[in-house]
C-alpha positions as a Markdown table, in Angstrom:
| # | Residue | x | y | z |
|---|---|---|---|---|
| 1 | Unk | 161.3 | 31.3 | 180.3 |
| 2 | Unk | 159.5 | 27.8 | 179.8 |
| 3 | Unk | 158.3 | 25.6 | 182.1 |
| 4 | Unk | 156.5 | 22.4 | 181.1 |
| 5 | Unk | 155.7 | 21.2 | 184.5 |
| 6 | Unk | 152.2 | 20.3 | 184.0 |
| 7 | Unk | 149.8 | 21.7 | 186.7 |
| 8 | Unk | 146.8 | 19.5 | 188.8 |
| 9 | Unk | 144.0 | 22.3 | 189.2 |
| 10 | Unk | 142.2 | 19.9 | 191.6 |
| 11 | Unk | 145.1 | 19.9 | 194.3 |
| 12 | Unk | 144.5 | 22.9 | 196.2 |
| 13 | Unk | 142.9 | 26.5 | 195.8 |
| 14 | Unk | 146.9 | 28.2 | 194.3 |
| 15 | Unk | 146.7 | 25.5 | 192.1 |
| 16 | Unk | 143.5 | 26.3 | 190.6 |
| 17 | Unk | 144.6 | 29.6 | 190.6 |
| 18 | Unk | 148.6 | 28.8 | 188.4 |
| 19 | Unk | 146.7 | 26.6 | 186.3 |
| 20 | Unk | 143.9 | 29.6 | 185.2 |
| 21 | Unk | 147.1 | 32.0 | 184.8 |
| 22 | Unk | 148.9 | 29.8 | 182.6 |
| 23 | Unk | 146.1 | 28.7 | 180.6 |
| 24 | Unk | 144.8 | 32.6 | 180.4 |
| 25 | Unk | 148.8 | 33.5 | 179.5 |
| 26 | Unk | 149.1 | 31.0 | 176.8 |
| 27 | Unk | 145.5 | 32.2 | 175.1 |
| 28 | Unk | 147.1 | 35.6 | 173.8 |
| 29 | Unk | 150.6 | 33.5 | 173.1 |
| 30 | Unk | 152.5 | 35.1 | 176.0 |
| 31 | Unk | 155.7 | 33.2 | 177.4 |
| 32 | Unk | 155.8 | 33.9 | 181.1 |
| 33 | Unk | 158.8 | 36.8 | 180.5 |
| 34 | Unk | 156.2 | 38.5 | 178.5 |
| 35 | Unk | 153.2 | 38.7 | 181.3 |
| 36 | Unk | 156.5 | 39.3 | 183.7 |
| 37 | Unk | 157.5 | 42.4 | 181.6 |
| 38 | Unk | 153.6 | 43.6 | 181.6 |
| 39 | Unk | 153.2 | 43.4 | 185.7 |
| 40 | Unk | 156.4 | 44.1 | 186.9 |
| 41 | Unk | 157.4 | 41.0 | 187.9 |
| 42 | Unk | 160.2 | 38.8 | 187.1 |
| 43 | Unk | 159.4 | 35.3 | 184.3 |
| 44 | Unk | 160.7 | 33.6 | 187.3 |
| 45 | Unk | 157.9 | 35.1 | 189.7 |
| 46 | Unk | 155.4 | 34.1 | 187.1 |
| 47 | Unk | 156.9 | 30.7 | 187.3 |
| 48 | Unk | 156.5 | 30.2 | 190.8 |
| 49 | Unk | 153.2 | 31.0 | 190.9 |
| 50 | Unk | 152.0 | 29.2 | 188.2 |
| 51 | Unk | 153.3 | 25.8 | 189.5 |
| 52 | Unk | 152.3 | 26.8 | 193.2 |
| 53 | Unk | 156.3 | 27.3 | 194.4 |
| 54 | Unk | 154.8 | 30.7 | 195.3 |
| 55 | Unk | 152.1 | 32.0 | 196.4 |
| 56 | Unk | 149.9 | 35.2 | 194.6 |
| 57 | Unk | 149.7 | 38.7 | 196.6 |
| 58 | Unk | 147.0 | 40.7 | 196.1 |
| 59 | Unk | 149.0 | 43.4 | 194.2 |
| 60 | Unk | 150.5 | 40.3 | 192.1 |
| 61 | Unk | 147.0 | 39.6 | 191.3 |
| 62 | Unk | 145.4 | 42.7 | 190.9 |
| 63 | Unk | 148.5 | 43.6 | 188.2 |
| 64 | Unk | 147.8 | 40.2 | 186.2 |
| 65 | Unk | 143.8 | 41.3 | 186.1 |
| 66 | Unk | 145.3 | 44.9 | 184.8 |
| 67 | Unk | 147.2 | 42.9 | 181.8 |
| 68 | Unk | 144.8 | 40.7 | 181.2 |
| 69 | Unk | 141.4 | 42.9 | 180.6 |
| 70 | Unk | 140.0 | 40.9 | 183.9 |
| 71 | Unk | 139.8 | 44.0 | 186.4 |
| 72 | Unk | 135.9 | 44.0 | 187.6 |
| 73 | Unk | 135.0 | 40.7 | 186.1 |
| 74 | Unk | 134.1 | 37.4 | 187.0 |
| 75 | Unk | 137.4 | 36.5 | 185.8 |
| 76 | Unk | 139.1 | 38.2 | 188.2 |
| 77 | Unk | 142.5 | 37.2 | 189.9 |
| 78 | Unk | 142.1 | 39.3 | 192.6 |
| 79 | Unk | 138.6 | 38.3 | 193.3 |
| 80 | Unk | 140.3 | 34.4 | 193.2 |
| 81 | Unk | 143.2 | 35.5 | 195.5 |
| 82 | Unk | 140.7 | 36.9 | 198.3 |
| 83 | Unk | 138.7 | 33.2 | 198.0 |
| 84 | Unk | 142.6 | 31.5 | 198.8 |
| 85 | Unk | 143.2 | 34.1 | 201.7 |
| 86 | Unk | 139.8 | 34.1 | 203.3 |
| 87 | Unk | 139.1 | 30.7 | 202.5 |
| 88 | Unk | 135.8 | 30.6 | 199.9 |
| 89 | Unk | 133.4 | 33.0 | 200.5 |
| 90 | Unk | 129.8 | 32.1 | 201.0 |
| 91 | Unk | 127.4 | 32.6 | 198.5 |
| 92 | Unk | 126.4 | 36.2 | 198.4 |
| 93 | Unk | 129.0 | 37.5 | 200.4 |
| 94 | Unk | 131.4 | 39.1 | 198.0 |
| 95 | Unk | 128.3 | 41.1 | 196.5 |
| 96 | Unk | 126.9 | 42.4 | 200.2 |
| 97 | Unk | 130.4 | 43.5 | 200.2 |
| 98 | Unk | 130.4 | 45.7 | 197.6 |
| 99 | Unk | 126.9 | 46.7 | 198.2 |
| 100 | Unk | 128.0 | 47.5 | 202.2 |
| 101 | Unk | 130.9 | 50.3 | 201.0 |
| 102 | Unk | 128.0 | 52.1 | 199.5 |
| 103 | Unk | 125.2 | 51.4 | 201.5 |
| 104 | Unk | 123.5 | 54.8 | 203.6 |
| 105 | Unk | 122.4 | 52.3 | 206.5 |
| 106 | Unk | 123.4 | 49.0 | 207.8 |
| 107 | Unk | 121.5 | 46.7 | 209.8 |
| 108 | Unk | 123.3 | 44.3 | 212.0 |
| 109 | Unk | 122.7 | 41.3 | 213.9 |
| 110 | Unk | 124.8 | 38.6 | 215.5 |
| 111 | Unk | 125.1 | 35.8 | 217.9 |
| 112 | Unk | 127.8 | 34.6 | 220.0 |
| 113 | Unk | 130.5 | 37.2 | 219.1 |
| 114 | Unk | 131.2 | 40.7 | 218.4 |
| 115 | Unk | 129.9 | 41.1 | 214.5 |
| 116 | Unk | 132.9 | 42.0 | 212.3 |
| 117 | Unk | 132.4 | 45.8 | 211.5 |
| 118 | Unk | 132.8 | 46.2 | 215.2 |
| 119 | Unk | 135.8 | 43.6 | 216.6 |
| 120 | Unk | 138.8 | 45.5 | 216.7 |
| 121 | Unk | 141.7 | 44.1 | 215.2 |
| 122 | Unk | 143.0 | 42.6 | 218.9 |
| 123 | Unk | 139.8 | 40.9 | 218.9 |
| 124 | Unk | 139.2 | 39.6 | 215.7 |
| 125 | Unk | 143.1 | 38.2 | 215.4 |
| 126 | Unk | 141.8 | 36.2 | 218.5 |
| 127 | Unk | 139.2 | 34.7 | 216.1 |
| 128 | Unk | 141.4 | 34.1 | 213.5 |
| 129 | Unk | 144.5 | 32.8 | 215.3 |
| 130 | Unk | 142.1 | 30.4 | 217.2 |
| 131 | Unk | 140.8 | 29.2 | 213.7 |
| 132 | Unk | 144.6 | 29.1 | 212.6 |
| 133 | Unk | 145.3 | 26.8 | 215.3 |
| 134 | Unk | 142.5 | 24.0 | 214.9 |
| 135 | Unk | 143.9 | 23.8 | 211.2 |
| 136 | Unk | 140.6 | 25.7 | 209.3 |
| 137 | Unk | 142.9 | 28.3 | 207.9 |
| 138 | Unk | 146.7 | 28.9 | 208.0 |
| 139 | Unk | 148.5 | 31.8 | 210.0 |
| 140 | Unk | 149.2 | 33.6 | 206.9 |
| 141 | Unk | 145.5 | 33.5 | 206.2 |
| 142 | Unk | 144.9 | 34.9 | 209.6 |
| 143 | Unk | 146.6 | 37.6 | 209.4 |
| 144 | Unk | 145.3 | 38.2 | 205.5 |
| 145 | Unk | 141.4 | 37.6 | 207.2 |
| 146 | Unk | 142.2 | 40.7 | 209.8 |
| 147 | Unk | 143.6 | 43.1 | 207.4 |
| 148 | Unk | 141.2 | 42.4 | 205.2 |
| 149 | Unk | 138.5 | 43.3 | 208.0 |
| 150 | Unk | 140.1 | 46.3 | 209.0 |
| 151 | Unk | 139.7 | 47.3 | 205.2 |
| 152 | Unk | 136.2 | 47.0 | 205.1 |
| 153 | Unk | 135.9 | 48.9 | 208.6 |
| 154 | Unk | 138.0 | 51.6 | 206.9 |
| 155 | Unk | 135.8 | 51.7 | 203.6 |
| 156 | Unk | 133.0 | 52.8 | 205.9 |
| 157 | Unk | 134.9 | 55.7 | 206.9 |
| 158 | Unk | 134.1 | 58.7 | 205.2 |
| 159 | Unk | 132.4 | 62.0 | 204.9 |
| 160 | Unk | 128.9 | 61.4 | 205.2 |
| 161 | Unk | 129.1 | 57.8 | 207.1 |
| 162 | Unk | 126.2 | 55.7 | 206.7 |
| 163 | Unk | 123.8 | 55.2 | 209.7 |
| 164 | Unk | 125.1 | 51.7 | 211.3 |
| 165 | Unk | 122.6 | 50.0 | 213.7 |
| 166 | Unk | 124.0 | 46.9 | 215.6 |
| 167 | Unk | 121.7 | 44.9 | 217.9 |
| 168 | Unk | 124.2 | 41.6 | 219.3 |
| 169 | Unk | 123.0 | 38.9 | 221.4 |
| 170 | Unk | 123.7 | 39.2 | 225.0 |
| 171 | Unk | 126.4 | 36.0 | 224.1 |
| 172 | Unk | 128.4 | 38.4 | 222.5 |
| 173 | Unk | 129.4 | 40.0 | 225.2 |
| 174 | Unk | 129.7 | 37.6 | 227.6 |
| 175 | Unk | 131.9 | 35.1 | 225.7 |
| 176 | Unk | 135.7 | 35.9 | 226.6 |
| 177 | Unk | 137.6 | 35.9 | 223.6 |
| 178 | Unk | 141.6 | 36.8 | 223.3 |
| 179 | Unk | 142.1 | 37.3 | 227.0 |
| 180 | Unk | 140.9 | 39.4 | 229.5 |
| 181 | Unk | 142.5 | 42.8 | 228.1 |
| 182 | Unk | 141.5 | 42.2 | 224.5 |
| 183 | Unk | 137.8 | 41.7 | 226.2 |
| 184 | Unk | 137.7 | 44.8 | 228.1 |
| 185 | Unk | 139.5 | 47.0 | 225.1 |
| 186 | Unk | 136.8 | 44.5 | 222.5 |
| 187 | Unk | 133.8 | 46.2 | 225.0 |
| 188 | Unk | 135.5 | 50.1 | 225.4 |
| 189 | Unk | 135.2 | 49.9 | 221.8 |
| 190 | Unk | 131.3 | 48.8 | 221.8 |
| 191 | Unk | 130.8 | 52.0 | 224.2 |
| 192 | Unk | 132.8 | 54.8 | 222.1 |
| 193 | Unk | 131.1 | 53.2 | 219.4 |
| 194 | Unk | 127.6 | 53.7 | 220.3 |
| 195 | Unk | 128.6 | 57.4 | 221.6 |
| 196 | Unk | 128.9 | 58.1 | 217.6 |
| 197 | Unk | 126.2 | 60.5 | 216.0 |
| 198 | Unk | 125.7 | 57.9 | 213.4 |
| 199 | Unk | 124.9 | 54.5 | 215.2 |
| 200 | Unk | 123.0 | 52.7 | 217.5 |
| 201 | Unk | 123.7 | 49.9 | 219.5 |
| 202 | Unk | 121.5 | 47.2 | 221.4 |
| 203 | Unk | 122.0 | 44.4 | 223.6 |
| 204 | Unk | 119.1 | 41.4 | 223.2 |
| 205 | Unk | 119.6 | 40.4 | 226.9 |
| 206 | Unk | 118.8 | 36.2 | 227.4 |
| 207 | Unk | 115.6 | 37.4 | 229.0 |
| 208 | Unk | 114.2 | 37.7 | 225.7 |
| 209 | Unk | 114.3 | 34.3 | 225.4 |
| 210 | Unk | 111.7 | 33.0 | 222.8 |
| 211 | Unk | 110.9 | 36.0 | 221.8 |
| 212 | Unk | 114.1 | 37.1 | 219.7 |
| 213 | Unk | 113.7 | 37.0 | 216.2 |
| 214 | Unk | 116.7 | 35.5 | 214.5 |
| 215 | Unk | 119.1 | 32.3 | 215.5 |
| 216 | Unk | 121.6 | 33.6 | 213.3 |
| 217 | Unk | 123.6 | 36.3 | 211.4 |
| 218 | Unk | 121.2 | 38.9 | 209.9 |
| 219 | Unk | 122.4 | 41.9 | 207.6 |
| 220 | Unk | 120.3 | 44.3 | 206.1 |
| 221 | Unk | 121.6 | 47.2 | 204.1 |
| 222 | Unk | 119.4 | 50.5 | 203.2 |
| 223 | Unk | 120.7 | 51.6 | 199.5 |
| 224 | Unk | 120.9 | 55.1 | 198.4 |
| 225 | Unk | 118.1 | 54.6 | 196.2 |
| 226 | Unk | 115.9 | 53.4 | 199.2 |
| 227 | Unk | 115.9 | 49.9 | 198.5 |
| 228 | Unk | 116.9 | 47.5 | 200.9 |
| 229 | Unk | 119.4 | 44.3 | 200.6 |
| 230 | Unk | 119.3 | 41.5 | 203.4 |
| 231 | Unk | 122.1 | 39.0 | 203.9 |
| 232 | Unk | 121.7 | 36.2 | 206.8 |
| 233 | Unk | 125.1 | 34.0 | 206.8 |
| 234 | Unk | 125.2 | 30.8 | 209.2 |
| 235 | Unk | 128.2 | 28.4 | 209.5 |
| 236 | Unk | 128.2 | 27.1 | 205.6 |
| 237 | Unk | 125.5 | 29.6 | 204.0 |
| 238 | Unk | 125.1 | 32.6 | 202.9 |
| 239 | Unk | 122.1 | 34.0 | 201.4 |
| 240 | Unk | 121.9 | 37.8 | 199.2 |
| 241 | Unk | 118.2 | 38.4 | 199.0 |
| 242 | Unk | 116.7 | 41.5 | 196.8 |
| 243 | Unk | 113.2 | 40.5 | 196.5 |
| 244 | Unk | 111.1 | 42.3 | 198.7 |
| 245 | Unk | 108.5 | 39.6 | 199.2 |
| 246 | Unk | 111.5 | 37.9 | 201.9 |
| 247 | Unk | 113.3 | 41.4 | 202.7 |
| 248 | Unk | 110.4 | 43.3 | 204.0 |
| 249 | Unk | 109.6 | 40.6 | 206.6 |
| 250 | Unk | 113.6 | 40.4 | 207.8 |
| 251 | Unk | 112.8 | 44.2 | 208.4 |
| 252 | Unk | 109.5 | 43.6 | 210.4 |
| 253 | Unk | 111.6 | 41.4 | 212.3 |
| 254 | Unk | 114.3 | 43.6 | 213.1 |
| 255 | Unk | 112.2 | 46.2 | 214.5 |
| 256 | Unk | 110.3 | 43.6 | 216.7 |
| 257 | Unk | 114.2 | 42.9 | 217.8 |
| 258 | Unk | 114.5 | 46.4 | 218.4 |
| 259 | Unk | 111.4 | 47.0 | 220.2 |
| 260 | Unk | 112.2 | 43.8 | 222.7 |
| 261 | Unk | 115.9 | 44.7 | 223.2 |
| 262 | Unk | 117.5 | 46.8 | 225.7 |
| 263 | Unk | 117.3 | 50.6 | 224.6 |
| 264 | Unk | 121.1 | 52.1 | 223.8 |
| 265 | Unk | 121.4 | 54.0 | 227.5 |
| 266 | Unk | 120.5 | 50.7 | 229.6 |
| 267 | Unk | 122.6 | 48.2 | 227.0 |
| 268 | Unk | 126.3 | 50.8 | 227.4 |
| 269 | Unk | 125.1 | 50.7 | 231.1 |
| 270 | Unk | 125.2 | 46.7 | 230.4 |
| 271 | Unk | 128.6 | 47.1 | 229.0 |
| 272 | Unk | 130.0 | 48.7 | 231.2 |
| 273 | Unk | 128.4 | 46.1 | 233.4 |
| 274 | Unk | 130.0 | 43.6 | 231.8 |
| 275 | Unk | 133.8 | 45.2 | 231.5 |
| 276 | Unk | 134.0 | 45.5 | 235.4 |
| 277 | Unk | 133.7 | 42.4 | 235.8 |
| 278 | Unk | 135.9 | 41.2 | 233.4 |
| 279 | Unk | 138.4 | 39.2 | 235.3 |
């Protein structure tokens, strides 16, 4: 099958994306039947995608990076489909990902709403609908943003799980989000979680005040090999930091979080606080 359309890269994310399939197709001479006939797809399929009349999967994309040599490389078409679903990742976020599926502790802190690796699905749709509806993302990439989430809670989720420490803002809890029964079942899910053998979980109540650490997102992951990996993301940025000239401090602070928060018992007995009176 040929197609001659010629392709704008700069209009849009799937564009970028035909455009790099074409031109990576027509580097080992293949006609689009031919990469078709390698991914189980039809030369029409290939079409479509290539001049954005469809739109890649994620199993579309991980066959092409199969054929193509690109599986675990920068090259990836996967790794470019998750940027057009999720919208572009921040700078250092797809490698804390990786490094989070394998980490033996995680270190979390967050402002304002429940952080990710907690929100269950009811909850973080809410998020992602709302961002839907004010035009940041589509539907479609709402509903790609939760399953993906639920993935990476999954990937967690295994025999020897690693220790997950979660201190949230008291905002967190306090900001309805979804409705009144995704906030109670959003907070239920706070308290089983902090009954697990492998977590803790804090509240930094507003009495803190200037005495809280950190005005934004703050990971820190504990590697099997003892060395630590902090990640703090705002709105726009995101920051992977190795070195431990900046990491150890991010530490020092998180304990001084620790030490000023609630302890677990009186932040569940918050919770619980909190879910009563949950209109």
């Amino acid at each position: 099958m040929v197609n001659l359309k010629d392709l704008n890269p700069d209009a849009s994310a799937e564009a970028a994306y035909g455009a790099r399939l074409r031109s990576a197709r027509e580097e080992r001479g293949w006609r689009q039947d031919d990469l078709a006939q390698r991914i189980g797809y039809t030369g029409r399929h290939v079409s479509g995608v290539e001049t954005c009349h469809k739109s890649p999967t994620r199993k579309f994309s991980i066959a092409v990076d199969v054929a193509l040599g690109f599986v675990g490389t920068a090259d990836s078409f996967e790794r470019e489909w998750r940027k057009i679903k999720h919208g572009v990742l921040l700078q250092g976020f797809p490698e804390y990902l990786a490094l989070e599926g394998r980490a033996a502790e995680i270190r979390l802190f967050e402002v304002g709403v429940i952080p990710g690796l907690l929100q269950t699905r009811e909850y973080a749709q809410a998020l992602d609908d709302a961002a839907a509806d004010r035009g940041v993302i589509t539907h479609e990439q709402a509903d790609e943003r939760v399953a993906f989430l639920m993935a990476r809670q999954e990937a967690l989720v295994r025999d020897v799980p690693p220790l997950l420490i979660a201190v949230l803002d008291e905002s967190c809890i306090r900001r309805p989000v979804g409705g009144p029964d995704v906030m109670k079942a959003q907070l239920q899910h706070l308290i089983d979680f902090a009954a697990q053998p492998h977590t803790t979980l804090q509240i930094a109540p507003y009495s803190v005040g200037e005495h809280r650490p950190f005005n934004r997102s703050v990971n820190l992951l504990t590697l099997q090999d003892r060395s630590v990996v902090s990640y703090v993301e705002s709105e726009t940025q995101g920051h992977l930091d190795r070195e431990l000239g900046s990491v150890i401090p991010m530490v020092r602070a998180y304990h001084h979080l620790q030490n000023v928060s609630l302890s677990q018992t009186d932040s569940v007995d918050s919770i619980h606080h909190h879910r009563k009176g949950t209109p």
